[in-house]
C-alpha positions as CSV (number, residue, x, y, z in Angstrom):
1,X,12.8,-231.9,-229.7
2,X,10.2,-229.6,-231.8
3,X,10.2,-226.0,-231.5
4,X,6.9,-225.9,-229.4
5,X,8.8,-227.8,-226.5
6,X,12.1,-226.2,-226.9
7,X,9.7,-222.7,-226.2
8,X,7.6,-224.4,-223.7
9,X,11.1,-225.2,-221.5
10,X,12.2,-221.7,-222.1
11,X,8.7,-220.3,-220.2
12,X,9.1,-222.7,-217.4
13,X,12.0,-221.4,-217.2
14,X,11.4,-217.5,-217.0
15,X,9.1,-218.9,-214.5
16,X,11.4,-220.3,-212.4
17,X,13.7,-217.3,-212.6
18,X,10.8,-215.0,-211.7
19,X,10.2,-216.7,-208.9
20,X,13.4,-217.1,-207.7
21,X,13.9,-213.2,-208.0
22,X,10.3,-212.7,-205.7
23,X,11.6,-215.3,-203.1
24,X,15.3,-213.9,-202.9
25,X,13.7,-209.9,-202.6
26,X,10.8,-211.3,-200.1
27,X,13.5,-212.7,-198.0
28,X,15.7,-209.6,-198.4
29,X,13.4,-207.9,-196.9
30,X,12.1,-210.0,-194.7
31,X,15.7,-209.7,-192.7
32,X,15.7,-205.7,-193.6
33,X,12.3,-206.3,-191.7
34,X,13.9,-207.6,-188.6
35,X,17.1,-205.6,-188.6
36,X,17.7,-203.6,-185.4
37,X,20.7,-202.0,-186.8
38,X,22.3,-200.5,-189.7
39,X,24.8,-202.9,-190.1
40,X,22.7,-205.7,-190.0
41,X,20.3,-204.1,-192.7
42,X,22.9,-203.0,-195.1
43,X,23.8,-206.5,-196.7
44,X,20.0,-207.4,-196.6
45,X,19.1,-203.6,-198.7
46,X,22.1,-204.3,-201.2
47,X,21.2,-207.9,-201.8
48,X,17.7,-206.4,-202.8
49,X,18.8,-203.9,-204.8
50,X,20.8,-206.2,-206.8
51,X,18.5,-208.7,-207.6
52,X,16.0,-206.3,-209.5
53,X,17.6,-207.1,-212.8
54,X,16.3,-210.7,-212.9
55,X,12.6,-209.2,-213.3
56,X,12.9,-207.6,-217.0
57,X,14.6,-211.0,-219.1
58,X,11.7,-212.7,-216.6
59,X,9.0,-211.1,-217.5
60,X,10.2,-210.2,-221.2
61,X,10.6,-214.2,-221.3
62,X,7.4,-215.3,-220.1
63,X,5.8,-212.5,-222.7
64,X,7.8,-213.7,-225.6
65,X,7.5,-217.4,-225.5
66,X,4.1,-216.8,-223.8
67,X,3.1,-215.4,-227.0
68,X,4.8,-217.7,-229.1
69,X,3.2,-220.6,-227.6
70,X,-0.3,-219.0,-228.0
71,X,0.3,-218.4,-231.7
72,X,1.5,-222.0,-232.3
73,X,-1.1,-224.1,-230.4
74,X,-3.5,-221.2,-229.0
75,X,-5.3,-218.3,-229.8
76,X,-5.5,-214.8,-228.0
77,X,-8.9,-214.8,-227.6
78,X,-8.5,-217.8,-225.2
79,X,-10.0,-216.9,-221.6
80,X,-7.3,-218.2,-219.5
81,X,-4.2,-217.0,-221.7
82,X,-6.0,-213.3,-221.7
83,X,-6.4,-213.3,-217.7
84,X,-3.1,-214.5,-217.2
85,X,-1.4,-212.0,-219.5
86,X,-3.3,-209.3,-217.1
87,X,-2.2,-211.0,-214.2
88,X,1.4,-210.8,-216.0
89,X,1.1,-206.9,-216.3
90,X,-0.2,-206.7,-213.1
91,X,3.1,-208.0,-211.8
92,X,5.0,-206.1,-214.1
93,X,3.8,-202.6,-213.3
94,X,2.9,-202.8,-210.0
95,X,6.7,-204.0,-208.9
96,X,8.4,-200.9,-210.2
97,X,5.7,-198.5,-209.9
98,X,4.7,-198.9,-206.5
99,X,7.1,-201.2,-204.8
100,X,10.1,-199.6,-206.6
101,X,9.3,-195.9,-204.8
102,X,9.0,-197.3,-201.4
103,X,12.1,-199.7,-201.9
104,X,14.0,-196.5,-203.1
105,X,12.8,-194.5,-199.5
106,X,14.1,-197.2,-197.4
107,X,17.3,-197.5,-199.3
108,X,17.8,-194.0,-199.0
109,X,16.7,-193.9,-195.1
110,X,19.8,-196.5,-194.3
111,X,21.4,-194.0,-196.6
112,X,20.9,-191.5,-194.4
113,X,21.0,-193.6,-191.3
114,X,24.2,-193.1,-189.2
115,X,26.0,-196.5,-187.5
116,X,24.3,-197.7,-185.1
117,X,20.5,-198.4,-184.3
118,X,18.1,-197.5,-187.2
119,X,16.1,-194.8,-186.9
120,X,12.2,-194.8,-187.0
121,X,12.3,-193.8,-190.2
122,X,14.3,-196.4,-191.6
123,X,11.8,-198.8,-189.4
124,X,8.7,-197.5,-190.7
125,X,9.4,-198.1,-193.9
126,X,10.4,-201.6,-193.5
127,X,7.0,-202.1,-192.5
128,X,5.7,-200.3,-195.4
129,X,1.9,-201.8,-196.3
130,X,2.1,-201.3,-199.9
131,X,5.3,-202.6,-200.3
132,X,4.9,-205.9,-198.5
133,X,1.4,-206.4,-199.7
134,X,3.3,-206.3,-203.5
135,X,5.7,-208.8,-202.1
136,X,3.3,-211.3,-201.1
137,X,1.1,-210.7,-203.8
138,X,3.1,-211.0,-207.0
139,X,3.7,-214.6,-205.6
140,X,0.0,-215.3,-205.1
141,X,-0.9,-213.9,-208.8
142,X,2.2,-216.2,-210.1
143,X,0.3,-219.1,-208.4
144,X,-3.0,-218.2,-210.1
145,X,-1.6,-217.7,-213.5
146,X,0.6,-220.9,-213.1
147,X,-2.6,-222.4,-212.0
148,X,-4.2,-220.8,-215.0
149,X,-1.3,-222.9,-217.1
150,X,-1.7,-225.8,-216.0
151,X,-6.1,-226.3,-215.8
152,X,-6.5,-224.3,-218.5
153,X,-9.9,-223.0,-216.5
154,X,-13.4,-220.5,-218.4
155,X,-12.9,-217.3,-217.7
156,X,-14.1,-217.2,-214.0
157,X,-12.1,-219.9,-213.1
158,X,-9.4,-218.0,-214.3
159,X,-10.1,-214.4,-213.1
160,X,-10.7,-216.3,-209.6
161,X,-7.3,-218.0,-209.8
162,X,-5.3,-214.9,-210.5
163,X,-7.6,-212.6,-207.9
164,X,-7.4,-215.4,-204.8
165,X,-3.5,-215.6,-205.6
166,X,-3.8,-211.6,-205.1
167,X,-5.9,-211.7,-201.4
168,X,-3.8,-214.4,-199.9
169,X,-0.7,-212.8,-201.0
170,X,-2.1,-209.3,-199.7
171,X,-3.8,-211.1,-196.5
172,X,-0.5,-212.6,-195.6
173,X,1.0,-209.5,-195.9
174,X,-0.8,-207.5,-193.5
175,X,0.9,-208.8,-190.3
176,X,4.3,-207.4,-191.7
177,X,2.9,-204.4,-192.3
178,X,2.2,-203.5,-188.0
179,X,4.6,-200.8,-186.8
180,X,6.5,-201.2,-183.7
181,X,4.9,-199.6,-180.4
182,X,6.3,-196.3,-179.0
183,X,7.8,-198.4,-175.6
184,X,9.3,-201.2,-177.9
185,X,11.3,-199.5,-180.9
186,X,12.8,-203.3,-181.0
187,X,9.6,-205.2,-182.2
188,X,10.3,-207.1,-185.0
C-alpha cells in the first residue's frame, strides 16, 4: 500500500468518525427533545456532553490528510477541494460557536431543574431553532462535501452541493424547532 492510500483510508476515516459523532449528538438530543422529565433527560444531556471530543481529531483529520492528499495528487486552487474546505469550516465553527452556547443553556437549565417534570425553560430550549437547525445541517454539508469527494464537480456544482446539504438539513430541522402549546406542556 502507497502513502496516497494509506492517507486516503485515514480521511474516510475521520469521515466516518465525524459522522458518527453528529448522529450519536442528533439522537442525544433528539431524546432530550422528547424528555418529559428530568430523569429521563439527564442520561440523554450527559451522553451529549461527552461525545463532543470526537469533533476536534475529526475535523483536525479530515484537514490534515485533506491537505495531504491535495498536495500529492491535487492542487488548492481546485474548485471542489476549495468549496469543501469552506463547507469544512463551516462545520467547524458554527458547532462550537453557535450550537455550543445553546447546548451549554440547556445543560445548565436541567442543572437547575429540580426532580421531577422539566420546567419550560429546560423545554424551550430543547426546541431551540439554531441549535437543531446546526444539527441537521452539519449532516447535510457532510453530504455535499462527501458528494463534492466523490464527483469531483466545477465550482457551481460544488457550491450547490454543500449549500442544498445546508437547506435540507435546516428545512428538516424546522419541525423540531415548534414549542409546545400553553394547554399541552407535554407535546413532544
Amino acid at each position: 500500500m502507497d502513502a496516497y492510500h494509506l492517507v486516503l483510508y485515514l480521511h474516510l476515516l475521520s469521515v466516518f468518525v465525524l459522522v458518527g459523532g453528529i448522529t450519536l449528538v442528533g439522537v442525544c438530543y433528539a431524546r432530550l427533545r422528547a424528555a418529559a422529565s428530568l430523569i429521563e433527560a439527564t442520561p440523554w444531556a450527559t451522553l451529549a456532553d461527552q461525545t463532543g471530543w470526537v469533533f476536534p481529531p475529526a475535523i483536525l483529520g479530515l484537514f490534515a490528510t485533506g491537505a495531504y492528499l491535495t498536495s500529492d495528487r491535487w492542487t488548492w486552487s481546485t474548485s471542489w477541494i476549495a468549496v469543501s474546505i469552506a463547507g469544512l469550516a463551516l462545520v467547524t465553527l458554527q458547532g462550537p460557536l453557535a450550537a455550543g452556547p445553546r447546548a451549554k443553556a440547556l445543560k445548565h437549565s436541567l442543572d437547575e431543574n429540580e426532580a421531577g417534570p422539566l420546567d419550560v425553560r429546560a423545554r424551550r430550549l430543547a426546541r431551540d431553532r439554531t441549535l437543531w437547525i446546526i444539527i441537521f445541517a452539519n449532516p447535510g454539508v457532510v453530504l455535499g462535501i462527501t458528494w463534492n469527494m466523490s464527483l469531483k464537480p466545477g465550482t457551481a456544482e460544488a457550491i450547490a452541493a454543500v449549500l442544498v446539504g445546508y437547506a435540507l438539513g435546516a428545512a428538516a430541522a424546522l419541525p423540531l424547532t415548534k414549542q409546545a402549546s400553553a394547554g399541552d406542556p407535554e407535546q413532544s
